[in-house]
C-alpha positions in Angstrom: -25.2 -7.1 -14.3 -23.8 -5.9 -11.3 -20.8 -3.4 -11.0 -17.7 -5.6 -10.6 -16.3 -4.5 -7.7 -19.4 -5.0 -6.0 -19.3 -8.8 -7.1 -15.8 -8.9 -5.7 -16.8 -7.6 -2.8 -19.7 -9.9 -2.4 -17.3 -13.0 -3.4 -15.1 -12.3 -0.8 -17.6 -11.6 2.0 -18.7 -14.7 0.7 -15.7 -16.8 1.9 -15.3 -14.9 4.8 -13.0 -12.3 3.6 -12.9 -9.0 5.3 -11.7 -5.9 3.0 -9.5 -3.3 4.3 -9.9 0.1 2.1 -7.0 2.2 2.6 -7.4 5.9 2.1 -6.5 7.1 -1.0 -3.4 8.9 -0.7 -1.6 7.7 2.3 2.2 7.1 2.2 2.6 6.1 6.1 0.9 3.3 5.1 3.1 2.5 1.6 6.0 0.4 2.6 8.0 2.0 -0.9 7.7 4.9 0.9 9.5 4.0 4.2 12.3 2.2 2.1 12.7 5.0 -0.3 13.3 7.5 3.1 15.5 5.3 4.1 17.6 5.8 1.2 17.3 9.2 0.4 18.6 9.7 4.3 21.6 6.8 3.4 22.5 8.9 0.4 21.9 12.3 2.2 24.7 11.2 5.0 27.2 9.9 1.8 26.7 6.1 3.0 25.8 5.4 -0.4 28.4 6.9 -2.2 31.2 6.0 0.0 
């Protein structure tokens, strides 16, 4: 039996799916990351707390 993620793979490629690997750490990339910026700045200028 094949690994798993290698039958994924092969299922998608199958149905003409294209997987996009991210790398593994990369916040630019992590929409959470860009909202929770935005916050922390909101809170850092007292918009949050006003």
């Amino acid at each position: 039996m094949r690994h798993k993620r290698q039958y994924i793979q092969d299922l998608l490629a199958q149905h003409g799916h294209q997987i996009l690997w991210l790398p593994p750490y990369s916040p630019d990339l992590n929409p959470i990351q860009k909202m929770w910026a935005w916050v922390k700045a909101k809170r850092k200028n007292g918009w949050l707390t006003q």
